[in-house]
C-alpha positions as CSV (number, residue, x, y, z in Angstrom):
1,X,-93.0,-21.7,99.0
2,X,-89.1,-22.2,98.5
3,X,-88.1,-23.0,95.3
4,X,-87.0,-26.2,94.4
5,X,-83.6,-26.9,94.0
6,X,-82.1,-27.4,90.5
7,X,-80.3,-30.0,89.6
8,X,-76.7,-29.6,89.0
9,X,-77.1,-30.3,84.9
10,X,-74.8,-33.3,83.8
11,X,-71.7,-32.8,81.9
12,X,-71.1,-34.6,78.9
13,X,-67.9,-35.6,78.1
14,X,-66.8,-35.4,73.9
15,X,-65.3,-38.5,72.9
16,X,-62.2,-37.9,70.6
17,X,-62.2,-39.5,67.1
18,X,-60.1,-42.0,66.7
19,X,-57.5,-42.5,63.3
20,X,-57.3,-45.3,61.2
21,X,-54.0,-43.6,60.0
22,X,-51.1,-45.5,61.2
23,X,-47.5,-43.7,61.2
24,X,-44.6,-46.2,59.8
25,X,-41.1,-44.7,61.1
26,X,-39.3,-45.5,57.4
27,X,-35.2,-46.5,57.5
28,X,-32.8,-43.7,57.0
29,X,-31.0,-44.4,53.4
30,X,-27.9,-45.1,53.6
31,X,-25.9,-43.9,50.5
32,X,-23.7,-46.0,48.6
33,X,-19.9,-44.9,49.2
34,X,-19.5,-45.5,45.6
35,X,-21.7,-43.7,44.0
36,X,-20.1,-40.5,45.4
37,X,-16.9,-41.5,44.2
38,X,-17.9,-42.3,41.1
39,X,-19.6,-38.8,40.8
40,X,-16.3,-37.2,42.0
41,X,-14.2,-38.9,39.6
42,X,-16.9,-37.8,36.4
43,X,-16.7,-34.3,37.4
44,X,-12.7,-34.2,38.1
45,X,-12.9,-36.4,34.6
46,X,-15.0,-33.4,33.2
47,X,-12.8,-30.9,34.7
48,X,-9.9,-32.2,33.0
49,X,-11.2,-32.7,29.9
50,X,-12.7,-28.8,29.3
51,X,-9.2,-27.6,30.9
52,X,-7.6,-29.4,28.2
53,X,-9.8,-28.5,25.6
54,X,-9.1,-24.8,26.6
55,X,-5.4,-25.5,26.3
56,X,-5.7,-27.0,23.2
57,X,-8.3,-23.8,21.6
58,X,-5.3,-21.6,23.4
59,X,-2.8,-22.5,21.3
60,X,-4.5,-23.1,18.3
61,X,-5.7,-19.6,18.6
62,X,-2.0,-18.3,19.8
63,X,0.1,-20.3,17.8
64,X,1.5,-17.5,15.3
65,X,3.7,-17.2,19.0
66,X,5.8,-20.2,18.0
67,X,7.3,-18.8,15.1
68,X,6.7,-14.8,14.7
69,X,8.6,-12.5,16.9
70,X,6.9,-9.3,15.9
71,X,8.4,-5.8,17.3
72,X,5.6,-3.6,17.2
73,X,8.0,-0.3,17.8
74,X,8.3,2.4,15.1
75,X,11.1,2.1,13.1
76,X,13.6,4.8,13.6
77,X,16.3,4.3,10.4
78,X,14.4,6.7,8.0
79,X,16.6,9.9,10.0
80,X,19.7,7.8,10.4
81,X,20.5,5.1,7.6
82,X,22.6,6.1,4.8
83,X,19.6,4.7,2.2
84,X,17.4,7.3,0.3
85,X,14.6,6.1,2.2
86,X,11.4,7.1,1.3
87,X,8.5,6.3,4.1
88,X,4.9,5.3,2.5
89,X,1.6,4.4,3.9
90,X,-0.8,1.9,2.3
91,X,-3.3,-0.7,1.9
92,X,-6.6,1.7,3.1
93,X,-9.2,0.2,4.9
94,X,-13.1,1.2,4.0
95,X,-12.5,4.4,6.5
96,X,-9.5,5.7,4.4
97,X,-6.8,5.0,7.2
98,X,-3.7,3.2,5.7
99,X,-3.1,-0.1,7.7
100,X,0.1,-0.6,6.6
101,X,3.7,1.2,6.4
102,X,6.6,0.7,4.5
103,X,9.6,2.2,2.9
104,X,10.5,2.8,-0.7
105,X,14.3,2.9,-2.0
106,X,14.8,4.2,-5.6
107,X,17.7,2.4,-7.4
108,X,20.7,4.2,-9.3
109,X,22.0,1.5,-11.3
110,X,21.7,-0.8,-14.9
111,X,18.7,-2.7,-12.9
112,X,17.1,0.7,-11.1
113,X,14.0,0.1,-13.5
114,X,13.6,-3.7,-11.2
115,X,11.6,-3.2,-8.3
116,X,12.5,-6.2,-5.8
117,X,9.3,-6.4,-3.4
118,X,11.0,-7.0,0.1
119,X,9.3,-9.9,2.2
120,X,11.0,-10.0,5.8
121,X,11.0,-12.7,8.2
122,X,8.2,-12.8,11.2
123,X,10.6,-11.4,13.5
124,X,11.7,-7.6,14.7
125,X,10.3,-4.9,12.2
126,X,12.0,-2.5,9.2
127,X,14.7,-1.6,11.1
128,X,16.0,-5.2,12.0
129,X,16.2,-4.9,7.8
130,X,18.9,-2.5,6.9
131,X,21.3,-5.0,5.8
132,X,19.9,-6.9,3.2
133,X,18.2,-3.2,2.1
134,X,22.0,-1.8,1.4
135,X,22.4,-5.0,0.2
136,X,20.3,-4.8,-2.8
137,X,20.8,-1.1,-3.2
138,X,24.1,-2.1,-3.5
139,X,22.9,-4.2,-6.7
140,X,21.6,-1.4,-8.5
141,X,17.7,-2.0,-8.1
142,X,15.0,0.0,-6.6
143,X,13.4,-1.8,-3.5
144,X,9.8,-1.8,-1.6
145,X,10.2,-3.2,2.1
146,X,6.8,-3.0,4.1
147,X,6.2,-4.4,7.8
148,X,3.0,-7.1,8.3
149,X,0.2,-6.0,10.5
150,X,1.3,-6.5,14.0
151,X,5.1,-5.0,12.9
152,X,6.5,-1.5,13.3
153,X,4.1,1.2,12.6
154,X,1.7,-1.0,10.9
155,X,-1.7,-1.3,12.5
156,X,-1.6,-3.2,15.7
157,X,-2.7,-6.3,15.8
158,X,-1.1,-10.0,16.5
159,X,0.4,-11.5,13.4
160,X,-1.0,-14.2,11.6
161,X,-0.1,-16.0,8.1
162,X,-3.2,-15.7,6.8
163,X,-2.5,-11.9,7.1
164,X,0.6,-11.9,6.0
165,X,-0.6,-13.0,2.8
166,X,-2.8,-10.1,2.5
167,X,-0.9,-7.6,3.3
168,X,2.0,-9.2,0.6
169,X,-1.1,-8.8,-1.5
170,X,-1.6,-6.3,-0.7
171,X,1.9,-4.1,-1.2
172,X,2.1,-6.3,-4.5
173,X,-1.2,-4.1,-5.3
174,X,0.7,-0.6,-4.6
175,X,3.3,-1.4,-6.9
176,X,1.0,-2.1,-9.8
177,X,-1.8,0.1,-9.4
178,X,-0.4,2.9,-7.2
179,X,3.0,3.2,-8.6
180,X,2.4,1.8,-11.9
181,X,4.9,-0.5,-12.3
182,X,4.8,-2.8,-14.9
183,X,4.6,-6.9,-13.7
184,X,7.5,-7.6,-15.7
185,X,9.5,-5.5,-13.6
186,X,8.9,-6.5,-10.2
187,X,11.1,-9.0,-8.3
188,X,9.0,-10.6,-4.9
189,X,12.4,-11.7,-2.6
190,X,11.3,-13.4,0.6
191,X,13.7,-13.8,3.5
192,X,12.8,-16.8,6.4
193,X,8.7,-16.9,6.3
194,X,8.5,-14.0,4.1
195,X,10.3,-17.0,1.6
196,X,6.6,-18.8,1.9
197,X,4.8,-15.6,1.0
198,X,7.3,-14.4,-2.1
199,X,6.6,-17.6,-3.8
200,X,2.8,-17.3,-3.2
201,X,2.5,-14.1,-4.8
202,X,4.4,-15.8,-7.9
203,X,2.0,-18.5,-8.2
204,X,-0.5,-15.9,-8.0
205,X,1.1,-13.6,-10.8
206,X,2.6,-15.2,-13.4
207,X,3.7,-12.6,-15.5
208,X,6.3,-11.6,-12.9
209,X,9.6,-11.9,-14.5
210,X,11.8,-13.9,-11.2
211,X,11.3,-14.8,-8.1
212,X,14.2,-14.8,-5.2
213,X,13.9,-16.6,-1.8
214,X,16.4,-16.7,0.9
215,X,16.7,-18.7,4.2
216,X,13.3,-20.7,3.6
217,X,12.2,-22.7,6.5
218,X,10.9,-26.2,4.6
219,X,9.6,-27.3,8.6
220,X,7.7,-24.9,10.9
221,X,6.0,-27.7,12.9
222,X,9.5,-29.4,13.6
223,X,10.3,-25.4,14.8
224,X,7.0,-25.1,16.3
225,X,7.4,-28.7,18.3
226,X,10.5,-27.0,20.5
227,X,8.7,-25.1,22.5
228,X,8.2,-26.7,25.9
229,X,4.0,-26.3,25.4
230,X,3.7,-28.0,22.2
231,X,4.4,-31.4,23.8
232,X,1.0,-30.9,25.8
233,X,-1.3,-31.0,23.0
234,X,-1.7,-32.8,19.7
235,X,0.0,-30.0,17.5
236,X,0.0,-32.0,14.1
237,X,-3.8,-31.4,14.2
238,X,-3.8,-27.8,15.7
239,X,-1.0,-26.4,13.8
240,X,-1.5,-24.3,11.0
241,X,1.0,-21.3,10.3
242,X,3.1,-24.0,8.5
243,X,4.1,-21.1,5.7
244,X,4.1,-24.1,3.2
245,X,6.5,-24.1,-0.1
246,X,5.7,-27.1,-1.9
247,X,4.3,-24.9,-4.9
248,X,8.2,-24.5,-5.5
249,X,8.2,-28.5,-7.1
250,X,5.8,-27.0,-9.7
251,X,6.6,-23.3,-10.0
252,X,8.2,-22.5,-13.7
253,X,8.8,-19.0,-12.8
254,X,13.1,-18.7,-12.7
255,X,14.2,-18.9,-9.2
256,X,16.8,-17.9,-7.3
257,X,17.3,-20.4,-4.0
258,X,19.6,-18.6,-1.2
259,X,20.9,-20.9,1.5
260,X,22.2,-17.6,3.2
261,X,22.7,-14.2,2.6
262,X,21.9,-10.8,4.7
263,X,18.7,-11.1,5.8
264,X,18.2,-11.5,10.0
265,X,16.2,-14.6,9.8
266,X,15.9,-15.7,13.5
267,X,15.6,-19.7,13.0
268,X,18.1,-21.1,10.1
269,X,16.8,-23.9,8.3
270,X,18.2,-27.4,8.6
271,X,20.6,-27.8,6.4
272,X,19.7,-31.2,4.7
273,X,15.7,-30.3,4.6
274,X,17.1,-26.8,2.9
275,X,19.1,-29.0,0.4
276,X,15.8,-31.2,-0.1
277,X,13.6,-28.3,-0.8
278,X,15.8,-26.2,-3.4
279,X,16.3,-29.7,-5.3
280,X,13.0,-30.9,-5.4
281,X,12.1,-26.7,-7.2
282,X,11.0,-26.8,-10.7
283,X,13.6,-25.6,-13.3
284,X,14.4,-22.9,-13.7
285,X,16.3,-23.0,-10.3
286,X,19.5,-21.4,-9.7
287,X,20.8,-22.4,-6.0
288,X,23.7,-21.1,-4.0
289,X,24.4,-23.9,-1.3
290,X,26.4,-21.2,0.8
291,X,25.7,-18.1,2.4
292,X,26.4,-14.6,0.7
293,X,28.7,-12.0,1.9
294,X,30.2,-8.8,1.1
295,X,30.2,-7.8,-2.4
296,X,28.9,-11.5,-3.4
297,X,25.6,-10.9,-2.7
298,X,25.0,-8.1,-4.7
299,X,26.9,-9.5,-7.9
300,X,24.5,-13.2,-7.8
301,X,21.8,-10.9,-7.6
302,X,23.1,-8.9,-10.4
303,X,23.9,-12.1,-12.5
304,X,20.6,-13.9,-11.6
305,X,18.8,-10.7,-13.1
306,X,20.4,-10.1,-16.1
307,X,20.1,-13.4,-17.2
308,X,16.2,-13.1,-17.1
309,X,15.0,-9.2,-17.0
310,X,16.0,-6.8,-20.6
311,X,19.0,-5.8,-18.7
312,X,22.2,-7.9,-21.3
313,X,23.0,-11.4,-20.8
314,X,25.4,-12.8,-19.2
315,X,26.6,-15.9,-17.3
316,X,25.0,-17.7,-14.4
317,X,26.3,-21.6,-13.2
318,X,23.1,-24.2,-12.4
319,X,24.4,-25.1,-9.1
């Protein structure tokens, strides 16, 4: 018996699911022209402003530059000038290392027992000195010169008035309590900026017998407002080596006010602002309107002294 034929088995077909899910093609945004220049112009706005604000933190941090010129080179006059120069290191720091360097000068005359503390304008370094040095030799007195940090062989470092004043402090210090000088013998003379720092270290002491300034500046922001970057920024606000010497309308120490004499002070002061400062001074004030050369110098200074240290009396014109 054949067997039966199969049937062909039937093919069933799988209906795909169908989704309820419907795909929405959305607009491409279109971005507001605007709104990208407006972002452009904040950040350029935002550039601006921080490089300004750099410029601005620049010079306020680099602003001893408009009106110190130090010259950081050793000075070399201790083999060659014709002084008795004697070279001494000072003002230790915690390690022991002196930071500062200066030169003392004994005197040979009726006023070698007067020490005149030498303050020097911001600019060069001892050697830039020599003249007013012979000068005051030339008067008889014994004198301590120094440079600033950031001057001669000084410790390195940029200048700055507030260490200026320290290290005026500082030398004021070695006189007294290295040296052993009494107060009433010492004599701070300040020369340009060192004029600023002379009369501080008065206020500060006073049991010092006179006080002597030459060439002040009574303006360092109209000084400071020459240079071609000062115009950038707002430099009333951001200026602040001004070297001030208003304590002079109050200061009853005697005074001697020098329109001019030896010293190498790089900027000369206006001559009406000078003339306003040294009559505005507390009295005692003894001024010379004109500058002193030659033999003059050392003879005002001579007449100046003996009028106030135990040296004889004698007579000095109120100018």
């Amino acid at each position: 018996m054949l067997p039966s034929a199969q049937k062909p088995m039937a093919t069933q077909k799988t209906k795909k699911p169908q989704s309820n899910v419907r795909i929405q093609t959305a607009d491409p945004e279109v971005v507001d022209p605007m709104w990208l220049l407006k972002a452009a112009a904040i950040m350029v706005a935002v550039g601006l402003l921080c490089g300004y604000g750099t410029l601005c933190y620049l010079v306020y941090q680099g602003q001893w530059q408009l009106v110190l010129h130090p010259d950081a080179t050793h000075p070399k006059a201790v083999a060659t000038a014709t002084l008795p120069l004697q070279p001494i290191a000072f003002g230790a720091t915690e390690s022991g290392q002196p930071r500062l360097n200066g030169w003392w000068i004994p005197g040979d005359g009726n006023h070698a027992e007067t020490t005149v503390l030498y303050l020097h304008d911001g600019s060069g370094n001892l050697d830039r000195q020599i003249a007013p040095l012979e000068a005051l030799h030339a008067a008889g007195l014994s004198v301590f010169a120094f440079d600033y940090r950031g001057f001669g062989a000084s410790e390195s470092t940029h200048p700055t008035q507030q260490l200026m004043t320290e290290d005026s402090a500082a030398a004021l210090d070695y006189l007294l309590n290295t040296r052993h000088l009494p107060a009433k013998t010492i004599v701070p003379y300040g020369a340009g900026l060192g004029a600023a720092l002379a009369v501080q270290l008065a206020v500060a002491h006073p049991e010092l017998p006179a006080l002597i300034v030459e060439s002040p500046n009574p303006d360092l922001l109209a000084l400071a407002r020459k240079d071609p970057r000062a115009g950038m920024v707002p430099l009333n606000s951001l200026f602040h080596e001004r070297f001030e010497l208003t304590a002079l309308q109050s200061l009853k120490t005697p005074k001697l006010l020098l329109a001019g004499g030896p010293s190498p002070v790089v900027t000369p002061p206006d001559a009406q602002s000078l003339a306003t400062l040294f009559h505005q001074a507390a009295t005692p004030s003894f001024i010379v309107s004109g500058a002193l050369t030659g033999p003059a110098f050392p003879q005002t200074i001579q007449r100046f002294l003996d009028e106030y240290l135990p040296a004889g009396p004698s007579q000095l014109t109120h100018q």
